[in-house]
C-alpha positions as CSV (number, residue, x, y, z in Angstrom):
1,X,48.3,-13.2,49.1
2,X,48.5,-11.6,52.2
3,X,52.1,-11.4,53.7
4,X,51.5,-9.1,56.7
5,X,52.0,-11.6,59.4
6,X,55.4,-12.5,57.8
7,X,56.4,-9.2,57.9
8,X,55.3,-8.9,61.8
9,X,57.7,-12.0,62.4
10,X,60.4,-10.9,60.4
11,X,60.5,-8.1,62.0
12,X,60.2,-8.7,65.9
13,X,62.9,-11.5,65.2
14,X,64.9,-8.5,63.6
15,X,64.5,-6.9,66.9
16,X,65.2,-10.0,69.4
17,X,68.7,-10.7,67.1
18,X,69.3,-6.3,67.3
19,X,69.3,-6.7,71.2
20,X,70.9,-10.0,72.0
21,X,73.6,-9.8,69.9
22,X,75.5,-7.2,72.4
23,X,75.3,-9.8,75.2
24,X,76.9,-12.7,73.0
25,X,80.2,-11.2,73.5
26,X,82.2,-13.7,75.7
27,X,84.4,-10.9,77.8
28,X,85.9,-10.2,80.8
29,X,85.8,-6.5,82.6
30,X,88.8,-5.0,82.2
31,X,90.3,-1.3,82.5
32,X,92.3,-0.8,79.1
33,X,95.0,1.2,78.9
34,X,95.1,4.3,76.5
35,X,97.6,4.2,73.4
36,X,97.5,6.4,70.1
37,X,98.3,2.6,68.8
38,X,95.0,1.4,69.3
39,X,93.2,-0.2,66.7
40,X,90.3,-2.5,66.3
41,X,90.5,-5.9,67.5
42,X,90.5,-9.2,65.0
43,X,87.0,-10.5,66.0
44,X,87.9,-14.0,65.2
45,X,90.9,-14.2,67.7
46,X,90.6,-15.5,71.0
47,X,90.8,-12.7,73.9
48,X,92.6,-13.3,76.8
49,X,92.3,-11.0,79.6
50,X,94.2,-10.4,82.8
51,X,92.2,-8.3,85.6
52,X,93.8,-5.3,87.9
53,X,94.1,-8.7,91.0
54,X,95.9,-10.8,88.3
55,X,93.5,-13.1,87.2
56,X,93.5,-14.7,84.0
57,X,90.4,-15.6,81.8
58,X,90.8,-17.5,78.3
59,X,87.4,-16.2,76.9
60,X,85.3,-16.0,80.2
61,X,87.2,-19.0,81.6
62,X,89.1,-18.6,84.4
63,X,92.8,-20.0,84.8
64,X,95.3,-19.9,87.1
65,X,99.1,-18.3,86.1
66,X,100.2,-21.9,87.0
67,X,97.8,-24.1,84.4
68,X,98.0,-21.3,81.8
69,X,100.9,-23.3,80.1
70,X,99.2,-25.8,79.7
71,X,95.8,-24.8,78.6
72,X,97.3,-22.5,75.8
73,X,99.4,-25.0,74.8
74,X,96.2,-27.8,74.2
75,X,94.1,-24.4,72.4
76,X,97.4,-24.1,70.1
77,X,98.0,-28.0,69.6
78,X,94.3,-28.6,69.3
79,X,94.6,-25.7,66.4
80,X,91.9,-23.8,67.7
81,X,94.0,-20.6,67.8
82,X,95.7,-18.7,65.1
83,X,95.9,-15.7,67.2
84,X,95.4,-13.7,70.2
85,X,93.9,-10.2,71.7
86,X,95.6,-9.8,74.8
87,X,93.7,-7.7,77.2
88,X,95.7,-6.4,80.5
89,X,94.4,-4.2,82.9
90,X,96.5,-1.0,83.1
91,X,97.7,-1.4,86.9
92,X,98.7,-5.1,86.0
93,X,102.1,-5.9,87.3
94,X,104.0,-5.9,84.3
95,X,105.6,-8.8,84.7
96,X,102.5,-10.9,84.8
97,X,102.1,-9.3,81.2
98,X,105.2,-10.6,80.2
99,X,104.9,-14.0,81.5
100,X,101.6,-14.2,79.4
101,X,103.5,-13.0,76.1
102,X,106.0,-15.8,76.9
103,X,103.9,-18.9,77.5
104,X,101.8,-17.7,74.1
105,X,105.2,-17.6,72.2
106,X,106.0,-20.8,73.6
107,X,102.9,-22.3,72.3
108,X,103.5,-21.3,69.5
109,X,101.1,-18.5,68.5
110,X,103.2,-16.0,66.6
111,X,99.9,-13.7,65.8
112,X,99.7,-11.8,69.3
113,X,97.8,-8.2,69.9
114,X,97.6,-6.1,72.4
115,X,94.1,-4.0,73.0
116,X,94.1,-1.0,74.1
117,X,91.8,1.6,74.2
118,X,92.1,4.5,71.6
119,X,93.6,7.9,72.9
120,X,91.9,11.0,71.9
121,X,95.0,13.7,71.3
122,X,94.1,16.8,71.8
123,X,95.2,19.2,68.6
């Protein structure tokens, strides 16, 4: 039995899942921050960014500061969340931060993290 032509699929679908997987990733740009804290993310939270302008994206959606309430409040009724990966630009008015933090503890999410970007200390 020849099993060559198997092979070749097997392995140029190997290939097509190697390269798209990287540009699954739902994400927003943002510039992290830098803490010694830093550790790797829960990939099965739900990341919600805020951008340098003060933007805010659930995933890749975008939402205002006004309707975030509400939205995270549905997600956390709806018990699609658990927990969150907060992502915040490090020139973010810090007060946008912490109206963010507030709206998620009122939804009820107690499982909240902050991602930063690992600092490399020099020793």
């Amino acid at each position: 039995m020849n099993i060559t032509s198997m092979i070749d699929v097997v392995f140029m679908l190997l290939i097509i899942f190697i390269i798209a997987a990287p540009l699954m990733r739902a994400e927003v740009d943002v510039k992290l921050p830098k803490s010694a804290a830093a550790r790797v993310k829960d990939e099965t939270a739900i990341t919600i960014s805020i951008t340098k302008e003060g933007e805010i994206f659930i995933g890749k959606t975008p939402v205002s500061l006004d309707e975030f309430p509400d939205k995270i409040e549905q997600l956390a009724a709806a018990g699609n969340i658990t927990s969150v990966s907060l992502k915040g630009d490090e020139g973010i008015n810090y007060g946008v931060v912490m109206r963010v933090v507030g709206y998620i503890k009122e939804a009820g999410i107690e499982n909240l993290g902050l991602v930063a970007t690992p600092e490399k200390r020099g020793r």
